[in-house]
Each structure stands twice: as C-alpha cells, then as structure tokens.
C-alpha positions, 0 to 999 in steps of 0.5 A, a space after each residue: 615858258 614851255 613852247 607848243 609842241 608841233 603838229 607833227 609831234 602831236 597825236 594827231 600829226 602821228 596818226 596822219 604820219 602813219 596814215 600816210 605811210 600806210 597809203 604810200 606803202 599800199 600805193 607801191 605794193 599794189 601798184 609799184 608796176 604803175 609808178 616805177 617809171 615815174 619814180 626818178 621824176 618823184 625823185 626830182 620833184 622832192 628837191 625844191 619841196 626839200 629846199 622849202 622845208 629846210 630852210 625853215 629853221 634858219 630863216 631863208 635866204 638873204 637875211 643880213 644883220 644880226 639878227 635873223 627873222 626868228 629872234 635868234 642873235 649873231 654871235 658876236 665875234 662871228 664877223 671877226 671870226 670870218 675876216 679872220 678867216 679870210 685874210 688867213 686865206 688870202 694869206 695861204 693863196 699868197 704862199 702858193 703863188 
C-alpha cells in the first residue's frame, strides 16, 4: 500500500515553502540593519526546534526494546553486535593499561 505523501511535499506545502522564503528574503533585504544583531540569538533559538524535529524520524529518546513506537524492528543481532563491541573495548583498555 503506497503511504501519503507530506504536506510539505505537497502543492500546497511547496507554495507555503516558497511563500515563506519570499518573506524571509524580503525581511533580510529590507530590514537586515534591523535583525542583524539579533541574528546569533535566531541562531540559538534554531537548536531546541532542530533537536524537535529531527528526532522525529527515529522515535525520540528512551524508547528501549525492540521496537521503537514506529513500527519499525531491531535487527536481531544488534544486542550481540554491541556486547561484542564492548568486550572488544574492554579488551583494547586492557592492553593499553
């Protein structure tokens, strides 16, 4: 079954991209004098919204188990894999003592 596509991907969600660039490119070019100071403050307030929305696609934080709240399954071997990897680390720490 094909999924939906986004909104962003949508007609709709283009012309409100475009929208948007126009605005912010009309915002800098007219009053760039005006926000430039304030453009490290804008730079900072872009992280926690970053973090927001890019931990969407893998579920957050927290989630243990084998399966994230997206439906999506652990590899199998991947709990081997990383108790493997560990005791190939310990095992490296323990040489270099």
């Amino acid at each position: 079954m094909a999924s939906k596509p986004g909104y962003w991907t949508s007609l709709h969600g283009l012309a409100t991209l475009t929208l948007i660039g126009a605005a912010l490119y009309f915002l800098f070019v007219e009053h760039g004098a005006h926000l430039l100071p304030y453009l490290p403050f804008l730079i900072i307030l872009l992280c926690p919204l970053m973090h927001l929305f890019m931990h969407k696609g893998h579920g957050g934080h927290g989630h243990g188990g084998a399966e994230d709240g997206h439906g999506q399954h652990q590899h199998p071997d991947a709990d081997e894999a990383y108790r493997r990897g560990l005791e190939e680390g310990r095992k490296e720490a323990a040489k270099r003592r």
